[in-house]
C-alpha positions in Angstrom: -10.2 -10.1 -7.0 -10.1 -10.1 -3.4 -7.4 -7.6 -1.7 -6.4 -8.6 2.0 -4.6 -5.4 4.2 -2.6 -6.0 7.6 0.2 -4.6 9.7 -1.3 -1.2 10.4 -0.7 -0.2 13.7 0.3 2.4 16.5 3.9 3.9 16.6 6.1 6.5 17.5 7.5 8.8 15.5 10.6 7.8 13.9 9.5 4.5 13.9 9.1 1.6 11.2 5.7 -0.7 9.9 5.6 -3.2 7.2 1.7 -3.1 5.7 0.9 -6.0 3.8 -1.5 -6.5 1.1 -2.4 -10.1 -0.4 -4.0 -10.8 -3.3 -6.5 -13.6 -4.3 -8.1 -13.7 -8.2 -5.2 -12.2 -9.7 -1.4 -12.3 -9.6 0.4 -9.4 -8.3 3.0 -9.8 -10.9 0.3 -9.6 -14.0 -0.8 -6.3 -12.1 -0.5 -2.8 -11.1 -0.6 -2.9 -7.2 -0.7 0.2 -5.3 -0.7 1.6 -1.7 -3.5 4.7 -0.9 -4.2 6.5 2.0 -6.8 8.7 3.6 -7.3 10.5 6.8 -11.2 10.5 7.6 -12.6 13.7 5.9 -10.7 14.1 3.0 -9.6 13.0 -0.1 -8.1 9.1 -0.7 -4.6 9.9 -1.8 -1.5 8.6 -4.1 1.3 6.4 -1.7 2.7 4.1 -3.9 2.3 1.8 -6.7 4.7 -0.6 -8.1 4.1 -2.0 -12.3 3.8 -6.0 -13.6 7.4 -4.7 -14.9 8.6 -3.9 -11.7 8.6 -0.3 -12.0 7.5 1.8 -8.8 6.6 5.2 -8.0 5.8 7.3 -4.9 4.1 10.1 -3.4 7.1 13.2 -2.9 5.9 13.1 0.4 6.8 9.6 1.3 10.0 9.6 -1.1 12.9 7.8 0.5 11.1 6.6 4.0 8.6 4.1 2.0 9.3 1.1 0.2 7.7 -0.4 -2.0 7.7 -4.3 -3.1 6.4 -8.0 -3.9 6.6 -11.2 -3.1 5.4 -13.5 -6.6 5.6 -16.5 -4.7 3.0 -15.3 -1.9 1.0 -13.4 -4.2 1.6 -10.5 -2.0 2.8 -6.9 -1.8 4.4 -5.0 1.4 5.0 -1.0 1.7 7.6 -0.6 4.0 7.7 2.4 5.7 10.2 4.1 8.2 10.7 7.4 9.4 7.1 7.5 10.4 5.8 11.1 10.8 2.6 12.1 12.4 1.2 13.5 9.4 1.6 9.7 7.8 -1.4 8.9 9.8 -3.8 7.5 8.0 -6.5 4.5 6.8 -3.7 2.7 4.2 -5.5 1.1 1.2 -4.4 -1.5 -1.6 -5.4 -1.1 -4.8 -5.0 -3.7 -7.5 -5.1 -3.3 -11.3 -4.7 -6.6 -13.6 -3.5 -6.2 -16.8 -6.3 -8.2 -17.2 -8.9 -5.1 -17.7 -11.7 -7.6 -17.3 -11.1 -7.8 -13.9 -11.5 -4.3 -13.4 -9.9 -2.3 -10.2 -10.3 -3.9 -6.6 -9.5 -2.0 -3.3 -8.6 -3.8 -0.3 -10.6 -3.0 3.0 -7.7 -0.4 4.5 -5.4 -0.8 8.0 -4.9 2.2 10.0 -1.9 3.4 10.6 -1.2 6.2 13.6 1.6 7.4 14.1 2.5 9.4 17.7 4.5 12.3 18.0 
């Protein structure tokens, strides 16, 4: 499973980024896909995920500014995020788990998000 990460960037507060994350060696729909961050230093952390059942979830902290979501057809899932705050900067990872467990768990290779105040 190979896990491709783009539109990080540099913006101002307030403002709005749509990361992408696509997927090669498994279908997004037959797995758990998920958005991570981490700010160089500490601890990778929770964002987002959204289910092969469609079901997503999200850090309290981004709750209501971040969207998650998929395109099938692309084999491809976005996190869009508005509302940007400083402390939302951050290396922004994908993370994919098949349902597949033979495939295991692949991380993508991060974009880097900074946001300006």
């Amino acid at each position: 499973v190979q896990l491709q990460a783009s539109g990080g960037g540099l913006v101002t507060t307030g403002g709005s980024l749509r990361l992408s994350c696509a997927a090669s060696g498994t279908s997004v729909s037959q797995s758990t896909m998920g958005w991570f961050r981490q700010i160089p230093g500490k601890q990778r952390e929770f964002v987002s995920t959204i289910t092969s059942s469609g079901h997503t979830n999200y850090a309290d902290s981004v709750k209501g500014r971040f969207t998650i979501s998929r395109d099938n057809a692309k084999n491809t899932v976005y996190l869009q995020m508005t509302s940007l705050k400083p402390e939302d900067t951050a290396i922004y990872y994908c993370n994919a788990r098949p349902l597949d467990r033979t495939l295991g768990t692949s991380w993508g290779q991060g974009t880097l998000v900074t946001v300006s105040s």
